[in-house]
C-alpha positions in Angstrom: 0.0 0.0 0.0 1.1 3.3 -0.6 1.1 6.2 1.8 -1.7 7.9 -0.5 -3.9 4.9 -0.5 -3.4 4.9 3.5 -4.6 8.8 3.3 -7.4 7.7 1.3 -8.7 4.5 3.3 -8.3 6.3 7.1 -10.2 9.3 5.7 -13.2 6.7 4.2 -12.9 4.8 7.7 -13.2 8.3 9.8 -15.9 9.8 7.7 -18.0 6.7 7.3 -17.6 4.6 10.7 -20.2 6.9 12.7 -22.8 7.3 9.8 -25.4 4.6 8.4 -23.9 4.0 5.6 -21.2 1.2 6.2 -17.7 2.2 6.8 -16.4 -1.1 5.7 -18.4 -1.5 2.5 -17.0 2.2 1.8 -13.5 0.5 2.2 -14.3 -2.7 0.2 -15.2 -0.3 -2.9 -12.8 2.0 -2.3 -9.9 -0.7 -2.1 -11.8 -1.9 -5.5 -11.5 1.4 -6.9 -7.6 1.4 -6.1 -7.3 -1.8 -7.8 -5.6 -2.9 -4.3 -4.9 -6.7 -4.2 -7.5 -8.2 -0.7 -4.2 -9.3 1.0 -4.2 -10.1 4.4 -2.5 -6.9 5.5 -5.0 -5.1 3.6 -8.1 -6.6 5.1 -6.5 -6.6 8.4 -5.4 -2.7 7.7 -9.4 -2.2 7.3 -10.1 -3.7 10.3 -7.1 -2.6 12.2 -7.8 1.9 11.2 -11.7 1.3 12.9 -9.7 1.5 16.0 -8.3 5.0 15.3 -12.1 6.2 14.6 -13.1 4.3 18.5 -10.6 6.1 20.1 -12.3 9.6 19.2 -15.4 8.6 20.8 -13.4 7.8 23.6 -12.3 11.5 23.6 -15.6 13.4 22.9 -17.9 11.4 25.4 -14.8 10.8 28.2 -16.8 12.2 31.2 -20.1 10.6 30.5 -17.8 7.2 29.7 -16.3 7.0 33.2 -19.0 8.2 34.9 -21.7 5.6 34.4 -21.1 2.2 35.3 -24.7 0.9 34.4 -23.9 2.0 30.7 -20.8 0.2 30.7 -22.8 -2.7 32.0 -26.0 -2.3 28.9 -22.8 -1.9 26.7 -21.2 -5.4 27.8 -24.7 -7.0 27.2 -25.4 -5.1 23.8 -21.7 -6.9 22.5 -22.2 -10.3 23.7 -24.4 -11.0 20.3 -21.6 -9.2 17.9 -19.1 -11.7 20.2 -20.7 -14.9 19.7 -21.3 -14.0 15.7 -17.5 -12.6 14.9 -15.7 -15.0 16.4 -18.2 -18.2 15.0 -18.0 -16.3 11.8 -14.3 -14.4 11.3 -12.4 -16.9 8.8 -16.0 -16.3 6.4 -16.3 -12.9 7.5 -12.5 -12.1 6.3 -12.2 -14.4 3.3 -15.3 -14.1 1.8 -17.5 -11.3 2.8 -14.7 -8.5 3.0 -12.8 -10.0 -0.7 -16.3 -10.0 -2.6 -17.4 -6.5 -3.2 -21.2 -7.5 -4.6 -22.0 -8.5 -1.0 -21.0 -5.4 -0.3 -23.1 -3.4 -3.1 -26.4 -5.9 -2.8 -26.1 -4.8 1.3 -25.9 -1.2 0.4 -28.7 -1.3 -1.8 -31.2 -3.5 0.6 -30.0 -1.3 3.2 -30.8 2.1 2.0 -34.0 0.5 0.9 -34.8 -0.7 4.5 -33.8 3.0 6.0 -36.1 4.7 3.6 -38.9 2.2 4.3 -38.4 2.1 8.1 -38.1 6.1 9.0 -41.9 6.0 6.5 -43.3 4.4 8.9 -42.0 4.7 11.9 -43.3 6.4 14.6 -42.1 7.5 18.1 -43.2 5.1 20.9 -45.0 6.4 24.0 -42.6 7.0 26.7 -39.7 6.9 25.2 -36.4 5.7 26.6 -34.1 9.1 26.9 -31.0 7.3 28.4 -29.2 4.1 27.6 -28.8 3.2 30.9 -32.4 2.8 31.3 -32.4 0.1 29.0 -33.0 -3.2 30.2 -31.6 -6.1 29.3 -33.9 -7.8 26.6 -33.8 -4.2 24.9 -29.8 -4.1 25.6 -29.6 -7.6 23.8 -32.1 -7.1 21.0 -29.9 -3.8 19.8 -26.6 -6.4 20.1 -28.7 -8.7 17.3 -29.2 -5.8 15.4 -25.5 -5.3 15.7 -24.2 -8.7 15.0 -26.2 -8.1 11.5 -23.2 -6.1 10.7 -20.5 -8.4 9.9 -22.2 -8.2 6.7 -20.3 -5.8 4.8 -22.4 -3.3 3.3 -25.2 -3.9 6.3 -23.5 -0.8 8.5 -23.1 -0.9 12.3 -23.9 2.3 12.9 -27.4 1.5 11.1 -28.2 -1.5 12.7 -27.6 -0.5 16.1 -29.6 3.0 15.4 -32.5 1.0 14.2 -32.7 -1.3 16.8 -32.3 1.3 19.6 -34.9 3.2 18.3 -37.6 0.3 18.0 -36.4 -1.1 21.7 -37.7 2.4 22.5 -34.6 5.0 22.9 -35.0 8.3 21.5 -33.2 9.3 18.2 -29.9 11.3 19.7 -29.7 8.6 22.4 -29.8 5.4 19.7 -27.3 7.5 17.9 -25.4 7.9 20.7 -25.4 4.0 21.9 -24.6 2.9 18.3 -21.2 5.3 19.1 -20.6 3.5 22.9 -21.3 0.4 21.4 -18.6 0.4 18.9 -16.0 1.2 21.5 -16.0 -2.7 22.5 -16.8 -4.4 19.4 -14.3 -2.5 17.4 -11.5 -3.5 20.5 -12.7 -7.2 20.1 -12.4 -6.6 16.0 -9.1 -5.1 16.2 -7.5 -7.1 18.9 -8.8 -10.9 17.3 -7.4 -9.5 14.2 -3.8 -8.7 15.5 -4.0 -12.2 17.5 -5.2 -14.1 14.3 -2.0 -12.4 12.8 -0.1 -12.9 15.2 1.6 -9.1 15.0 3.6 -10.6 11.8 3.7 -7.2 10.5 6.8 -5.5 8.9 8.1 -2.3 10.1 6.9 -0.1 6.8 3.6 -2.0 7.1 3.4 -0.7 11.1 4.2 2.6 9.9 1.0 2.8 7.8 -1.5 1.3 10.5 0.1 3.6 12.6 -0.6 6.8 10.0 -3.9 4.9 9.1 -5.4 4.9 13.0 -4.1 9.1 13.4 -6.4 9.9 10.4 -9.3 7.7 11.0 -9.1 9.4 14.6 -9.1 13.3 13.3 -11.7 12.5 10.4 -14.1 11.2 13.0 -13.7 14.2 15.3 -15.4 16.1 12.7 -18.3 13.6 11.8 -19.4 12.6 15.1 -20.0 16.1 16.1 -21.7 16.7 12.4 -24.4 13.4 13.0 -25.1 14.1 16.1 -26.2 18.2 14.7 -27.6 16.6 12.0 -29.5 14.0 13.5 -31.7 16.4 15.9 -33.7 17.9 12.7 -33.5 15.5 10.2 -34.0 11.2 9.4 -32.0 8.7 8.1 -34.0 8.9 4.7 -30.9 11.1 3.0 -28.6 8.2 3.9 -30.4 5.4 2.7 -30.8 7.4 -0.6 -26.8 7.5 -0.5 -26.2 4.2 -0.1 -28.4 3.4 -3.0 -26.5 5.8 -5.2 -23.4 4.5 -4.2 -24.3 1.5 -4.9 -26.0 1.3 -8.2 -22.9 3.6 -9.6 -20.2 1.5 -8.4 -22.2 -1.5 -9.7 -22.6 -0.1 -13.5 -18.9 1.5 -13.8 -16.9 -1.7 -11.7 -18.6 -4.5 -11.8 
């Protein structure tokens, strides 16, 4: 990989991670687009750079974080799902889902569909759930299902767990802000099952670009967490299911 297709990647990873539109499926296109090669250090690179985007929720919502024990505890219970799918899943997950990009464009497209269909006809529940920690623990498991739907690249974490959180009952800013806590443990569980699985056999040039990789995912983020959660107080999720559509049908007629 080249330090410009690093640049490239991290940015994709930061701006996408946080949004419903599937920062992996993003990178499985993008990597596509750059006629990169699926090698293991590339797959394990897209894994790997989802940390540097974790690290600045970790640094926006630090107080509340290590303040509330009983959201750390709906957290746990929300990632035992994602768990029990990655780890039965992961050799499928990295050699076939992440190196075959029409999974990844199908996924989009049902997606988007699904967003557009669901925010028609949803409607707000009576007595609605303002904080996660009020969340009990069939809710806090039903948004980890809706979670573990993600290792389907092209699916999106970010808008499975939104979804889910907002039928178990949470308001809109709080699912958003659950599907961001809730991808502080399963992206440490991604990243750190990768690095075992590969057994840190990296080279040094190759550390050097994680290393760039997870400082621009980080940054990138910054600037789209605070964006989504502005955005998300006025508007739906409609625009990005539209998005993903587009994507979607475009990279289908020019690539593939």
């Amino acid at each position: 990989m080249s330090y410009l297709e690093v640049l490239i990647l991290s940015l994709i990873e930061g701006l996408t991670e946080f949004l419903p539109i599937s920062s992996t499926g993003h990178l499985i296109l993008a990597t596509k687009l750059l006629s990169l090669e699926p090698t293991e250090f590339v797959k394990s690179f897209e894994i790997i750079i989802q940390f540097g985007a974790i690290l600045a929720v970790v640094f926006l919502y630090r107080n509340k974080l290590l303040a509330s024990k009983i959201l750390w505890q709906k957290l746990a219970i929300s990632f035992v799902p994602t768990m029990i799918v990655g780890l039965v899943l992961y050799k499928i997950i990295k050699d076939i889902f992440l190196a075959n990009p029409l999974v990844t464009v199908l996924s989009l497209i049902f997606g988007g569909v699904f967003l557009i269909i669901f925010e028609k006809i949803y409607k707000s529940p009576k007595g609605q759930i303002l904080s996660p920690e009020k969340l009990t623990v069939k809710q806090a498991v039903i948004i980890g299902i809706g979670q573990s739907l993600s290792v389907i690249p092209g699916v999106s974490r970010a808008a499975s767990t939104i979804i889910s959180g907002m039928i178990v009952g949470l308001d809109r800013r709080n699912a958003v802000e659950y599907s961001f806590f809730l991808a502080i443990p399963t992206m440490l569980a991604a990243t750190g099952f990768d690095l075992i699985k590969t057994r840190f056999q990296f080279t040094v040039s190759e550390y050097s670009l994680l290393i760039l990789g997870l400082i621009l995912s980080f940054f990138s983020a910054l600037a789209v967490i605070k964006f989504f959660v502005s955005f998300i107080k006025n508007h739906d999720l409609t625009y990005f299911g539209i998005y993903r559509i587009i994507v979607a049908l475009a990279f289908w007629i020019i690539v593939l």
